[in-house]
Gaussian input, Z-matrix of N, CA and C with variables (Angstrom, degrees):
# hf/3-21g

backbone

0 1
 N
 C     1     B1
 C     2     B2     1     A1
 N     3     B3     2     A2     1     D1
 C     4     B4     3     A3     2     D2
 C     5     B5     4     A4     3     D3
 N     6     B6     5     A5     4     D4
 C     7     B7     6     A6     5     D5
 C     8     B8     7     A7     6     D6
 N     9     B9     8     A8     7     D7
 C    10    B10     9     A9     8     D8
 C    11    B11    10    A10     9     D9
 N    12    B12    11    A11    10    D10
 C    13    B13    12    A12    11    D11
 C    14    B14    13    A13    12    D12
 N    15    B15    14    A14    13    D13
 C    16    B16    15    A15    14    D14
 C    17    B17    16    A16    15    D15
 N    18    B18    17    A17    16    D16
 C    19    B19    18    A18    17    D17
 C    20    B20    19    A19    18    D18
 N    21    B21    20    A20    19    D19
 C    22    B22    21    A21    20    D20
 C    23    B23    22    A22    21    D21
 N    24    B24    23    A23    22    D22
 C    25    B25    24    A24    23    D23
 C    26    B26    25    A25    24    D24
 N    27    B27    26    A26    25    D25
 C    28    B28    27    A27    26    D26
 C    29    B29    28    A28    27    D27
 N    30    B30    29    A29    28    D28
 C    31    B31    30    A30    29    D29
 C    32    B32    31    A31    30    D30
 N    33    B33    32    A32    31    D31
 C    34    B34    33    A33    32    D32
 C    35    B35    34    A34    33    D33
 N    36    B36    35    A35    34    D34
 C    37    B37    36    A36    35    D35
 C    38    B38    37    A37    36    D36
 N    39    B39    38    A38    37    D37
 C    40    B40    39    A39    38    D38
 C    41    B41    40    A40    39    D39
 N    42    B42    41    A41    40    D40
 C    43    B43    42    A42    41    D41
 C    44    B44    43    A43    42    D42
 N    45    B45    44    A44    43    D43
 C    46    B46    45    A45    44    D44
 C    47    B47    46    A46    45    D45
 N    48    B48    47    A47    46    D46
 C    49    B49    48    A48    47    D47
 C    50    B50    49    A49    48    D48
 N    51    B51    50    A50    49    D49
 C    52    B52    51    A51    50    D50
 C    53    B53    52    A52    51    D51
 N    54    B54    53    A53    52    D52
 C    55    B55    54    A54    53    D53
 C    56    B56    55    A55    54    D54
 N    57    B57    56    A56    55    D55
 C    58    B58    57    A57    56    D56
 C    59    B59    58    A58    57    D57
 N    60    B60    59    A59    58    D58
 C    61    B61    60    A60    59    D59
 C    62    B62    61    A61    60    D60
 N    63    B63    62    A62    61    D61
 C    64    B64    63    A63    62    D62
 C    65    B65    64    A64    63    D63
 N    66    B66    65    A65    64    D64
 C    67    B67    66    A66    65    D65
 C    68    B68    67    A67    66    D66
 N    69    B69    68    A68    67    D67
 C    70    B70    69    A69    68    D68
 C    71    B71    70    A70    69    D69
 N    72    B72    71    A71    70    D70
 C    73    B73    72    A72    71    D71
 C    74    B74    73    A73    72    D72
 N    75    B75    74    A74    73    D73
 C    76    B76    75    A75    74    D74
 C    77    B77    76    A76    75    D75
 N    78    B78    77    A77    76    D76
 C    79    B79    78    A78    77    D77
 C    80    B80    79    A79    78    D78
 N    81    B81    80    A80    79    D79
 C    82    B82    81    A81    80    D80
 C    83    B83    82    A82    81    D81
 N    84    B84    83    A83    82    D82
 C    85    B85    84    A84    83    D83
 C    86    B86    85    A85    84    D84
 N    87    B87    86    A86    85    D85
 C    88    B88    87    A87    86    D86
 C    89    B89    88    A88    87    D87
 N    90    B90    89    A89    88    D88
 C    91    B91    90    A90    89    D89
 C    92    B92    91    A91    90    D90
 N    93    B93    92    A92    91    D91
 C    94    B94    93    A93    92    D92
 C    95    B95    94    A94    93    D93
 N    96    B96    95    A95    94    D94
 C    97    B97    96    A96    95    D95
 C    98    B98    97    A97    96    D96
 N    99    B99    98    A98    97    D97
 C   100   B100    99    A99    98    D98
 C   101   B101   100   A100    99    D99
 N   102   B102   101   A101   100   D100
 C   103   B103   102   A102   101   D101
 C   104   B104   103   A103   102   D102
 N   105   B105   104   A104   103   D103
 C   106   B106   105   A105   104   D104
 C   107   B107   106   A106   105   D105
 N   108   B108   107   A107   106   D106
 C   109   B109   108   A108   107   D107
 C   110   B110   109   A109   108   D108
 N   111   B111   110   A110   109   D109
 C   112   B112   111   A111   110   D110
 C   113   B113   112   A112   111   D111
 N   114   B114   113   A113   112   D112
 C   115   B115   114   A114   113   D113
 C   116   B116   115   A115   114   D114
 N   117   B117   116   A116   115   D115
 C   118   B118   117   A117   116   D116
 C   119   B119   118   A118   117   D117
 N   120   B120   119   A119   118   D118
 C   121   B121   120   A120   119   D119
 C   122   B122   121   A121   120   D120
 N   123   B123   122   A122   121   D121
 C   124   B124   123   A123   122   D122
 C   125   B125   124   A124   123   D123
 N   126   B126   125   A125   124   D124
 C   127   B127   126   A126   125   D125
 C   128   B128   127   A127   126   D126
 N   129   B129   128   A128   127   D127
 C   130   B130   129   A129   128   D128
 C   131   B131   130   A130   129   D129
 N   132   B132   131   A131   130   D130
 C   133   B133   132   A132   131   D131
 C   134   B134   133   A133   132   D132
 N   135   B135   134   A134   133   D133
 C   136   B136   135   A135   134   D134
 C   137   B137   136   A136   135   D135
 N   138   B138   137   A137   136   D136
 C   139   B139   138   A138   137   D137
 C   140   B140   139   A139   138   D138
 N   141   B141   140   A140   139   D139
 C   142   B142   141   A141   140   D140
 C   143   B143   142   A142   141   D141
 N   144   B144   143   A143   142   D142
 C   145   B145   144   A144   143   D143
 C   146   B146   145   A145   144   D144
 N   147   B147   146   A146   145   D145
 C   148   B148   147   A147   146   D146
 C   149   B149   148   A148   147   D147
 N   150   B150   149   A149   148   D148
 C   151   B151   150   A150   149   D149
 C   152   B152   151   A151   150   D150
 N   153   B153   152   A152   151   D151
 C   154   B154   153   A153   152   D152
 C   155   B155   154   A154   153   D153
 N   156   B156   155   A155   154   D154
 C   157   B157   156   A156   155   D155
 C   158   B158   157   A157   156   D156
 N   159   B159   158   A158   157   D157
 C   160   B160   159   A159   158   D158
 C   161   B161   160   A160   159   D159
 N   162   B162   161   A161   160   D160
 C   163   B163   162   A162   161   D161
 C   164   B164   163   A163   162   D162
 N   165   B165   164   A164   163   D163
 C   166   B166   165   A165   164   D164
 C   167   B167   166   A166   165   D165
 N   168   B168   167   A167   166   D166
 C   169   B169   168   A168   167   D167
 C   170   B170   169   A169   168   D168
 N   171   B171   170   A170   169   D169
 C   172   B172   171   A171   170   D170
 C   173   B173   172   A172   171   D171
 N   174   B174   173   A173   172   D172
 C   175   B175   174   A174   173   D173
 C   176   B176   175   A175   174   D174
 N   177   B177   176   A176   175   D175
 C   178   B178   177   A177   176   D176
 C   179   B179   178   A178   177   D177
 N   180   B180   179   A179   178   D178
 C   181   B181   180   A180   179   D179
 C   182   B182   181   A181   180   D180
 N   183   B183   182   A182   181   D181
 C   184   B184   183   A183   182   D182
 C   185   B185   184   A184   183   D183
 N   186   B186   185   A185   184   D184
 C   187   B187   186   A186   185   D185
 C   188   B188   187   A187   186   D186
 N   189   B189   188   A188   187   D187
 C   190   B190   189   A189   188   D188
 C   191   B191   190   A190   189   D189
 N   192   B192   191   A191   190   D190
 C   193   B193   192   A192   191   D191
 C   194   B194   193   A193   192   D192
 N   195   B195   194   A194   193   D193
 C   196   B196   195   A195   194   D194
 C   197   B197   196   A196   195   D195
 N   198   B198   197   A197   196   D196
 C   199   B199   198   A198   197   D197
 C   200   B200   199   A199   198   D198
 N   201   B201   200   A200   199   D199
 C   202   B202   201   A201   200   D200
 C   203   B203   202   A202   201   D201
 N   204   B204   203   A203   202   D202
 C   205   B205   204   A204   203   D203
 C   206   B206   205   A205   204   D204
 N   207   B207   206   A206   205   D205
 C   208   B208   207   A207   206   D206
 C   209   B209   208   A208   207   D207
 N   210   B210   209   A209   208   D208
 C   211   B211   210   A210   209   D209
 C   212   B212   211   A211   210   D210
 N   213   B213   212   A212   211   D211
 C   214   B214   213   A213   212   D212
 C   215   B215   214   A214   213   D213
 N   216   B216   215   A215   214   D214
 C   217   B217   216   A216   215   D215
 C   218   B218   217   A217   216   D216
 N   219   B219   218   A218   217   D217
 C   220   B220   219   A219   218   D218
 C   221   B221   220   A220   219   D219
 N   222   B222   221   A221   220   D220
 C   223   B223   222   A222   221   D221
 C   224   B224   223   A223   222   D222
 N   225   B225   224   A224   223   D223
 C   226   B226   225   A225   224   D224
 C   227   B227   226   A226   225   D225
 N   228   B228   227   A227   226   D226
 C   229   B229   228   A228   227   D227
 C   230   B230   229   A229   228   D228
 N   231   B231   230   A230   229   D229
 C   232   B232   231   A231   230   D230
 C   233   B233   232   A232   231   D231
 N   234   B234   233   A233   232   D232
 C   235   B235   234   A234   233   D233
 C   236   B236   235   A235   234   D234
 N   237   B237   236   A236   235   D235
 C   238   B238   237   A237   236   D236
 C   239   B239   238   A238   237   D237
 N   240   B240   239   A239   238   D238
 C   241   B241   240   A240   239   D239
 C   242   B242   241   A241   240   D240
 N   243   B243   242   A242   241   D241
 C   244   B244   243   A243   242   D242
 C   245   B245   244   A244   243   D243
 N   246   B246   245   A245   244   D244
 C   247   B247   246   A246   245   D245
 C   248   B248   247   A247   246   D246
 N   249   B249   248   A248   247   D247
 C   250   B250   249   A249   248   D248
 C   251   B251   250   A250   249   D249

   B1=1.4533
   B2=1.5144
   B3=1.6628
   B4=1.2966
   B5=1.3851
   B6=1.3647
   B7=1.4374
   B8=1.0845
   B9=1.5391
   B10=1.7103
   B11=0.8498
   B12=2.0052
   B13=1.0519
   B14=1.7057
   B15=1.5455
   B16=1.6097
   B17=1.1028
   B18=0.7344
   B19=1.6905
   B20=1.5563
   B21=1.7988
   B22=1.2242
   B23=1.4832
   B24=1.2097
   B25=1.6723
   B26=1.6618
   B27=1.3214
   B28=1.8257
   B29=1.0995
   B30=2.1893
   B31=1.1430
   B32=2.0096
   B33=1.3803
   B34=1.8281
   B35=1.5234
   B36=1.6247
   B37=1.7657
   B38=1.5878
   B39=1.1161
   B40=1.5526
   B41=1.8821
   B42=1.4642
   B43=1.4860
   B44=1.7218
   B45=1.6069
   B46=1.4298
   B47=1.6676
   B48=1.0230
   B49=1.6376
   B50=1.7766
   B51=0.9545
   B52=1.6587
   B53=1.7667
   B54=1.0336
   B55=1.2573
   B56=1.7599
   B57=1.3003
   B58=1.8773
   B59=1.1392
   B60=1.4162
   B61=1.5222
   B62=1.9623
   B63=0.9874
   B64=2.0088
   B65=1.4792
   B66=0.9252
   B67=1.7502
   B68=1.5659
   B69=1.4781
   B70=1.3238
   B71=1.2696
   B72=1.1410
   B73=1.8374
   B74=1.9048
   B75=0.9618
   B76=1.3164
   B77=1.5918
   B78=1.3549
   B79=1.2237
   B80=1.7626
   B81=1.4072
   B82=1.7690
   B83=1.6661
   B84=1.2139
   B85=1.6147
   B86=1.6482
   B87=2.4425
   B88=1.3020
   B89=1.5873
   B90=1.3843
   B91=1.6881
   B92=1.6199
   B93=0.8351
   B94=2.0567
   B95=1.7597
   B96=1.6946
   B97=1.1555
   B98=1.4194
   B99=1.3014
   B100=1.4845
   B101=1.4925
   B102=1.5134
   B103=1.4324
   B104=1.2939
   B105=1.6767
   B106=1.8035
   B107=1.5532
   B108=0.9911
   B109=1.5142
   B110=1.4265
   B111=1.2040
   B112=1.3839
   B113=1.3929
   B114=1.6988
   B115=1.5957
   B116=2.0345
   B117=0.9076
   B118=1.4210
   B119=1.2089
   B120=1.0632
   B121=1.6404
   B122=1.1868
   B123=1.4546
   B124=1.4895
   B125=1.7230
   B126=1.4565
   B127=1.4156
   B128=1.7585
   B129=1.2948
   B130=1.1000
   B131=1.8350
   B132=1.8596
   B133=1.7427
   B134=1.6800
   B135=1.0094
   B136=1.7742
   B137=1.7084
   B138=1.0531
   B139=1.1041
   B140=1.7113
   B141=1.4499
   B142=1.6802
   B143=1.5869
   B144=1.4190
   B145=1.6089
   B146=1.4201
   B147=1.5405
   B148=1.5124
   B149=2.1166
   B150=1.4114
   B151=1.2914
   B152=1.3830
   B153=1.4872
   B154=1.2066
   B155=1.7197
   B156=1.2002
   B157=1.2957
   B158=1.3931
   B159=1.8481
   B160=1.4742
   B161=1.5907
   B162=1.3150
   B163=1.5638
   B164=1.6784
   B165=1.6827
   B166=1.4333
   B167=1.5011
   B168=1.4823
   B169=1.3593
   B170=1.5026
   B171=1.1019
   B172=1.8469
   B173=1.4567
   B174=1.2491
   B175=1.8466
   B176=1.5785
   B177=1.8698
   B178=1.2929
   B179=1.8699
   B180=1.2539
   B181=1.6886
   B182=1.1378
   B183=1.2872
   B184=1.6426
   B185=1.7870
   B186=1.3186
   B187=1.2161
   B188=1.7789
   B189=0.9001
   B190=1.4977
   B191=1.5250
   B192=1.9043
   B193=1.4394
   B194=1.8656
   B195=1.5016
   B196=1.4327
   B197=1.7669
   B198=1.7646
   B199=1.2822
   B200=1.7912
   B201=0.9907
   B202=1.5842
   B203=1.4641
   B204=1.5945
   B205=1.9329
   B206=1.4731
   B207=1.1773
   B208=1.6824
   B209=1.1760
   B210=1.5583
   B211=1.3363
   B212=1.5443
   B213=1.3305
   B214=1.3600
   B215=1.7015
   B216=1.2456
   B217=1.5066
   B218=1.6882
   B219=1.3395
   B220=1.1927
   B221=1.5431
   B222=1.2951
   B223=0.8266
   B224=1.4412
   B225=1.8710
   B226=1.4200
   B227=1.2251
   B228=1.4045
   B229=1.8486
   B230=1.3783
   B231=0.9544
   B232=1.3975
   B233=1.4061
   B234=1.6005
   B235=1.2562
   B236=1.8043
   B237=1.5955
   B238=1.3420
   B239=1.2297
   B240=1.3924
   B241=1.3376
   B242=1.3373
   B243=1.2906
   B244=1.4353
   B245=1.6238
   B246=1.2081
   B247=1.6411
   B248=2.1023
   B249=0.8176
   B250=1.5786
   B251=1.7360
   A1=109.28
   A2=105.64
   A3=104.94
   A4=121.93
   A5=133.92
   A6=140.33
   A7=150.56
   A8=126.21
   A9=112.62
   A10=112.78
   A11=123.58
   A12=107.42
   A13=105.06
   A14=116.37
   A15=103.53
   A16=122.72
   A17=120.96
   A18=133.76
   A19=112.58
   A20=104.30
   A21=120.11
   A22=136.68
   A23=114.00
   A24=111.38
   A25=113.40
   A26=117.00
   A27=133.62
   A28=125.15
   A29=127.43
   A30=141.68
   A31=75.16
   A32=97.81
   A33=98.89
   A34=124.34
   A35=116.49
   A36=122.37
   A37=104.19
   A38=148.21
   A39=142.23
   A40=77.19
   A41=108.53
   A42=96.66
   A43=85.07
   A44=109.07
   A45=113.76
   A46=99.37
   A47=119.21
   A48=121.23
   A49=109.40
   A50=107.16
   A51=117.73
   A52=103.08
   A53=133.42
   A54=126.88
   A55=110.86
   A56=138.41
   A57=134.50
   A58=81.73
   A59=116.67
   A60=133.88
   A61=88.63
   A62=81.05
   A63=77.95
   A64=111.71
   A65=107.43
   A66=118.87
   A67=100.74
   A68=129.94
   A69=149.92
   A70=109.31
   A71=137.17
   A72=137.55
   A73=97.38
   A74=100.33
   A75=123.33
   A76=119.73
   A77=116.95
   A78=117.06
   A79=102.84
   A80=86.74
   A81=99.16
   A82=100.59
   A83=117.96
   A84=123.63
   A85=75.53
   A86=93.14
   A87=112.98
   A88=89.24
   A89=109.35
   A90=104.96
   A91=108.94
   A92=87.98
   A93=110.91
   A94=87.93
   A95=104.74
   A96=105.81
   A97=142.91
   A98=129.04
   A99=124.33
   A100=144.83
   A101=104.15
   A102=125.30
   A103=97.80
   A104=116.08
   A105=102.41
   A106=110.74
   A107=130.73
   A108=125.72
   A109=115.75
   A110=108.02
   A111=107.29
   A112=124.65
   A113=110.90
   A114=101.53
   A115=85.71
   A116=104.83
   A117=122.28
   A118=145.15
   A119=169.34
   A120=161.87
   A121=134.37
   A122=139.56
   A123=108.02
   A124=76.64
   A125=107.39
   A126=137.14
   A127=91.15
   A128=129.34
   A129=132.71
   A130=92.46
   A131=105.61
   A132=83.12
   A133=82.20
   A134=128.63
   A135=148.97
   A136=119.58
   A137=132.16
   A138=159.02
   A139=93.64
   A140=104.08
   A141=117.84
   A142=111.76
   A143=105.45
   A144=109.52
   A145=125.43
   A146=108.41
   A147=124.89
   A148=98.66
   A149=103.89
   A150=103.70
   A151=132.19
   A152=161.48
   A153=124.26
   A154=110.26
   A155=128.28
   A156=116.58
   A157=113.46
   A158=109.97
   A159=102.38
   A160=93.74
   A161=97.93
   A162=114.24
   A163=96.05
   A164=109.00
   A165=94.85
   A166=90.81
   A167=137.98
   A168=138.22
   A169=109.50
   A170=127.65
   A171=135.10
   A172=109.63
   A173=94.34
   A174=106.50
   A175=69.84
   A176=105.06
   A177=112.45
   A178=112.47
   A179=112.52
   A180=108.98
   A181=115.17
   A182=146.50
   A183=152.11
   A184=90.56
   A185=102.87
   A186=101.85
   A187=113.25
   A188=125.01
   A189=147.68
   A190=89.21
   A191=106.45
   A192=90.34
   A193=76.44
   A194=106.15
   A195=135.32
   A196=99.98
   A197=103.25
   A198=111.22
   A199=124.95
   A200=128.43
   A201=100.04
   A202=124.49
   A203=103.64
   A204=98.50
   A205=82.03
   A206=94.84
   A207=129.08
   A208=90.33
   A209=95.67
   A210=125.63
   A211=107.48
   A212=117.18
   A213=125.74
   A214=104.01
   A215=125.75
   A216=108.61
   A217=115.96
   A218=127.18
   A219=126.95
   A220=114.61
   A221=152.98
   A222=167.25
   A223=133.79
   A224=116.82
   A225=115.93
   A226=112.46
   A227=113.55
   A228=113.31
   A229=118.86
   A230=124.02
   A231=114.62
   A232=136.41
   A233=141.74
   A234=119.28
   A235=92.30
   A236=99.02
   A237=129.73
   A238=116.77
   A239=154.24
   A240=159.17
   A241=123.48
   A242=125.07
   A243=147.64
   A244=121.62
   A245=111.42
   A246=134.95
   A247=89.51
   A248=105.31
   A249=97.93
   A250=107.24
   D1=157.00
   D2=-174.65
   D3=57.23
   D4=17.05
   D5=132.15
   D6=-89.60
   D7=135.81
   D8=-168.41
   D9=-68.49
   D10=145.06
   D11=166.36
   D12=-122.49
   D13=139.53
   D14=174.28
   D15=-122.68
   D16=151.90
   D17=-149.60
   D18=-141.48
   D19=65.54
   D20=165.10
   D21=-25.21
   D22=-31.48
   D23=176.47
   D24=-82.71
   D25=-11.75
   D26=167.61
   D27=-85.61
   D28=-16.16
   D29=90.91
   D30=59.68
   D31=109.78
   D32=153.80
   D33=14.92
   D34=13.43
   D35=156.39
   D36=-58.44
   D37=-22.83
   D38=-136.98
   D39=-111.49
   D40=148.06
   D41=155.83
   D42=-156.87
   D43=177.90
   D44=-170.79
   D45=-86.65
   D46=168.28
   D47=165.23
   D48=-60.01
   D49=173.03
   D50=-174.60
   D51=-82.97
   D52=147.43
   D53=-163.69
   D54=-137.40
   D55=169.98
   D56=175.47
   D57=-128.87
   D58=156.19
   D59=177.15
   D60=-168.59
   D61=110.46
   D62=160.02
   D63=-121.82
   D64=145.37
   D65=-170.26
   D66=-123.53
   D67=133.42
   D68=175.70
   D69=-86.90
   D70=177.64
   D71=139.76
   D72=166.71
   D73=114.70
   D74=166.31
   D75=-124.87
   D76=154.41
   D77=-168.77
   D78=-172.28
   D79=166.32
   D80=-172.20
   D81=-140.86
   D82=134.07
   D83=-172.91
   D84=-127.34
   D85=148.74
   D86=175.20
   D87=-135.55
   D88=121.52
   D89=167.30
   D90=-101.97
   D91=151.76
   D92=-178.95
   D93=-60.66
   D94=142.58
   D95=139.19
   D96=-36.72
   D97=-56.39
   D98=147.26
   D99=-60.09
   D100=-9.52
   D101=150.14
   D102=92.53
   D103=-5.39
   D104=169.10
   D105=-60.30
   D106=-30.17
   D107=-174.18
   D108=-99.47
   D109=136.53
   D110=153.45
   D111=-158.07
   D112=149.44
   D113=-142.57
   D114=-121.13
   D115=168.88
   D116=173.58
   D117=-125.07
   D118=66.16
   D119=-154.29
   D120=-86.08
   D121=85.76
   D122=-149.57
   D123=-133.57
   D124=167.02
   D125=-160.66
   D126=-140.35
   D127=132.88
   D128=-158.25
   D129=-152.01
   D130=105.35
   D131=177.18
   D132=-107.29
   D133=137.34
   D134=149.05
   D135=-79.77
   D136=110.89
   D137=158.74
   D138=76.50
   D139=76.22
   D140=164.13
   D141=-40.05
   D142=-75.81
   D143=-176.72
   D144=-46.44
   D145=-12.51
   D146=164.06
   D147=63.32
   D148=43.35
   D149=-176.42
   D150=-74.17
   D151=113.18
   D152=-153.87
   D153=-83.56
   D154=104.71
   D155=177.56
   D156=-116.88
   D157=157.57
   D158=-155.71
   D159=-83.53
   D160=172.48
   D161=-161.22
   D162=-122.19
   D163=-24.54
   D164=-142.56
   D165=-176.41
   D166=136.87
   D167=170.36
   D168=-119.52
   D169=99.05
   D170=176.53
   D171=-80.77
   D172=152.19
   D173=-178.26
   D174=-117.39
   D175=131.67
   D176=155.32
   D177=-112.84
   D178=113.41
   D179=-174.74
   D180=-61.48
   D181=-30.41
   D182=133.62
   D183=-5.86
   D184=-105.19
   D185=-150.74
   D186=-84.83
   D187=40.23
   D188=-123.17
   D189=-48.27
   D190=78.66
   D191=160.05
   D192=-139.51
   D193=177.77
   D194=-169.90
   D195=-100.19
   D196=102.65
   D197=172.93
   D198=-80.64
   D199=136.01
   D200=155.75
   D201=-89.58
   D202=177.38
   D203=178.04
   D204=-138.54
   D205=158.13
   D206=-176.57
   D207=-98.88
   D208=154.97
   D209=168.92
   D210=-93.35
   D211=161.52
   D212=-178.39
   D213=-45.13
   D214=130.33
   D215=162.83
   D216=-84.61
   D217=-135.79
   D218=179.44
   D219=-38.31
   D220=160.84
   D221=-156.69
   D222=151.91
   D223=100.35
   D224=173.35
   D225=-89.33
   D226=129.91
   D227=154.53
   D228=-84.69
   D229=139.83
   D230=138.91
   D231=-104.41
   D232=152.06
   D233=-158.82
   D234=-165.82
   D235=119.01
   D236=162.95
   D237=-72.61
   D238=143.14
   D239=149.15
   D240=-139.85
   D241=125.33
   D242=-158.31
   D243=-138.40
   D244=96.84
   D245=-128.56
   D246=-121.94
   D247=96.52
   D248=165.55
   D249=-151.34

Protein backbone atom coordinates (compact mmCIF):
# COMPACT_ATOMS: atom_id res chain seq x y z
CA UNK A 1 0.00 0.00 0.00
CA UNK A 2 0.73 3.47 -0.73
CA UNK A 3 2.99 2.61 -3.73
CA UNK A 4 3.11 3.52 -7.36
CA UNK A 5 2.40 1.19 -9.55
CA UNK A 6 3.12 1.63 -13.55
CA UNK A 7 2.04 -0.23 -15.96
CA UNK A 8 3.92 0.55 -19.14
CA UNK A 9 1.92 -1.21 -21.84
CA UNK A 10 -1.36 1.43 -20.76
CA UNK A 11 1.43 4.09 -21.53
CA UNK A 12 -1.06 7.15 -22.90
CA UNK A 13 -4.19 4.37 -23.76
CA UNK A 14 -6.48 6.58 -21.26
CA UNK A 15 -7.54 9.85 -23.08
CA UNK A 16 -10.32 12.48 -21.88
CA UNK A 17 -13.69 12.46 -23.85
CA UNK A 18 -13.89 14.94 -26.83
CA UNK A 19 -14.97 18.30 -25.52
CA UNK A 20 -16.73 22.19 -27.41
CA UNK A 21 -15.21 25.21 -26.03
CA UNK A 22 -15.77 28.29 -28.27
CA UNK A 23 -13.80 31.30 -27.52
CA UNK A 24 -14.92 35.00 -28.81
CA UNK A 25 -12.45 38.09 -28.96
CA UNK A 26 -13.11 40.97 -30.98
CA UNK A 27 -11.53 44.24 -30.86
CA UNK A 28 -11.04 47.69 -32.46
CA UNK A 29 -7.48 49.58 -32.45
CA UNK A 30 -7.37 53.71 -32.92
CA UNK A 31 -3.84 55.06 -33.84
CA UNK A 32 -2.93 58.76 -33.26
CA UNK A 33 -2.39 60.80 -36.19
CA UNK A 34 1.34 60.78 -35.63
CA UNK A 35 1.30 57.14 -34.96
CA UNK A 36 3.05 57.49 -31.47
CA UNK A 37 -0.11 56.16 -29.92
CA UNK A 38 -2.01 53.45 -30.20
CA UNK A 39 -4.95 52.37 -28.24
CA UNK A 40 -6.88 49.04 -28.26
CA UNK A 41 -10.26 47.53 -27.10
CA UNK A 42 -10.88 44.06 -27.18
CA UNK A 43 -13.93 42.09 -25.61
CA UNK A 44 -12.85 38.46 -25.19
CA UNK A 45 -15.98 35.92 -24.48
CA UNK A 46 -14.09 32.35 -23.44
CA UNK A 47 -16.06 29.30 -23.35
CA UNK A 48 -19.53 30.77 -24.95
CA UNK A 49 -21.35 27.37 -24.87
CA UNK A 50 -20.54 27.51 -21.12
CA UNK A 51 -19.70 23.63 -21.47
CA UNK A 52 -18.43 21.77 -18.47
CA UNK A 53 -15.30 20.09 -19.78
CA UNK A 54 -12.66 18.27 -17.80
CA UNK A 55 -9.56 20.19 -17.42
CA UNK A 56 -7.79 17.77 -15.25
CA UNK A 57 -8.42 14.21 -13.36
CA UNK A 58 -6.88 14.18 -9.49
CA UNK A 59 -6.23 11.17 -7.38
CA UNK A 60 -7.30 12.52 -3.95
CA UNK A 61 -5.55 10.03 -1.10
CA UNK A 62 -8.21 11.14 1.54
CA UNK A 63 -10.86 9.76 -0.19
CA UNK A 64 -8.83 7.60 -2.52
CA UNK A 65 -11.08 8.07 -5.41
CA UNK A 66 -10.08 10.07 -8.88
CA UNK A 67 -11.87 13.55 -9.01
CA UNK A 68 -12.30 15.70 -12.06
CA UNK A 69 -11.94 19.68 -12.31
CA UNK A 70 -13.67 21.81 -14.70
CA UNK A 71 -12.51 24.15 -16.75
CA UNK A 72 -13.51 27.76 -16.40
CA UNK A 73 -17.16 27.93 -17.72
CA UNK A 74 -18.50 31.17 -19.30
CA UNK A 75 -16.19 33.88 -18.96
CA UNK A 76 -16.00 37.68 -20.38
CA UNK A 77 -12.77 39.68 -20.45
CA UNK A 78 -12.40 42.81 -21.13
CA UNK A 79 -9.04 44.34 -22.17
CA UNK A 80 -7.64 47.96 -22.63
CA UNK A 81 -4.18 48.43 -24.31
CA UNK A 82 -2.17 51.58 -24.68
CA UNK A 83 0.85 51.19 -26.99
CA UNK A 84 3.16 54.31 -27.39
Amino acid sequence: AGEEVLLDEEAYSLRYDPYLRLDVKIGYQLNSKTKKISQQFFLDLQNVTNNDNIFVKRYNPVTQQVNDVLQSGFFPDILYRLQF
